[in-house]
N, C-alpha and C positions, 0 to 999 in steps of 0.2 A: 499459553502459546508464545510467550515472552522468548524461548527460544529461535524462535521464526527468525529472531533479527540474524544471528550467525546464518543463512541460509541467504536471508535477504543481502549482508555484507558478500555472502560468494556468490549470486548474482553480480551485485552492482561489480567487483572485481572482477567478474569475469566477464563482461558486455559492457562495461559501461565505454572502454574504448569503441567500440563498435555501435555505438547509440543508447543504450541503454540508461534510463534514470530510473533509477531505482530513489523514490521520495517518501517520507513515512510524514504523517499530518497526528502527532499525538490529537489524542480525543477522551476527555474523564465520562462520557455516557453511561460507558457501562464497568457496572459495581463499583464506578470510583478508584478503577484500578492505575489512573493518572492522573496524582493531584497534585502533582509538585508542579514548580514553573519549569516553565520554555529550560531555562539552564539547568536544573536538575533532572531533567527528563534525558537532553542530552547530556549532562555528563554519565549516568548509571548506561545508556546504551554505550558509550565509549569505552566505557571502564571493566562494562561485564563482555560488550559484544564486538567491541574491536569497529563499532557502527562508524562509517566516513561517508557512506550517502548524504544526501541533504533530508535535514530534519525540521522542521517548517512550524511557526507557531502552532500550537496548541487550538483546536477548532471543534465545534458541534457538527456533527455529521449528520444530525437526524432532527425532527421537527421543525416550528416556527424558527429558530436561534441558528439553523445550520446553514453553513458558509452555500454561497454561491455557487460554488463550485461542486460543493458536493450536491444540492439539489441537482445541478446538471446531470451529474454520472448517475446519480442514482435513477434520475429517470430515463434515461435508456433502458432499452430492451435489449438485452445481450444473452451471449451463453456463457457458462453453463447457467449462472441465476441469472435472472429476469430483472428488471426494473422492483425497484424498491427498496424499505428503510436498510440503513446498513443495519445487521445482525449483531455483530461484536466487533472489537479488537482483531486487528490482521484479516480484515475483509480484502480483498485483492482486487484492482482491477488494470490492465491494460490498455494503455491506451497508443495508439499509430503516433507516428511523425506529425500528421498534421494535429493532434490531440482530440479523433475520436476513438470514441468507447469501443474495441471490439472484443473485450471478455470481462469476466467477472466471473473470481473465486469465491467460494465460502472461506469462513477465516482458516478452517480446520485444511482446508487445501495447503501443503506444502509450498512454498516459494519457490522449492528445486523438484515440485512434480512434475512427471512426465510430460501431461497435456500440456504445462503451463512453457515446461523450457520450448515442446516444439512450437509452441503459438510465438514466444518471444523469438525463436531461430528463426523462424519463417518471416516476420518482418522486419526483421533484420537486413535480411537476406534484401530487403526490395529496395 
């Protein structure tokens, strides 16, 4: 799913004038597919994906170890998925102006799908 980031980079350029942050939180949980440090992680997104979002220490997203934050989002209840553990790499979630949760993609959801740009359009929009 590593290509997500070029998707994710034509978001954040294309909204992020207009409110739009686009933030990626590396996370090595699953299969160890992120084990380099904070600086290697972003340079390979820069190098291969053109990535200028902001890219944020390296964190546990799931169990006892997992950052603050993500316990948060993950327990909402939202659509299309529900409250709970993150599944993988490029789990997606939206969050409003004020930073509540109001969707959550599965990883395999595109950055640039349909439901997801008019969910981002629409709060844009407000």
């Amino acid at each position: 799913m590593t290509p997500q980031y070029l998707q994710l980079q034509g978001l954040h350029k294309k909204y992020n004038a207009k409110g739009l942050s686009v933030v990626g939180f590396p996370c090595n949980q699953f299969g160890k597919q992120e084990p380099g440090t904070e600086a290697q992680i972003k340079e390979f997104c820069t190098s291969n994906y053109q990535v200028e979002f902001d890219l944020y220490s390296k964190v546990d997203v799931n169990g006892d170890t997992a950052h603050p934050f993500y316990k948060h989002i993950t327990s909402q209840e939202t659509k299309p998925k529900g409250a709970g553990k993150v599944s993988w790499n490029f789990e997606k979630f939206l969050l409003d102006r004020e930073g509540n949760v109001i969707a959550r993609f599965e990883p395999r959801t595109k950055p640039d799908a349909p439901e997801l740009i008019k969910l981002i359009e629409a709060h844009l929009a407000k």
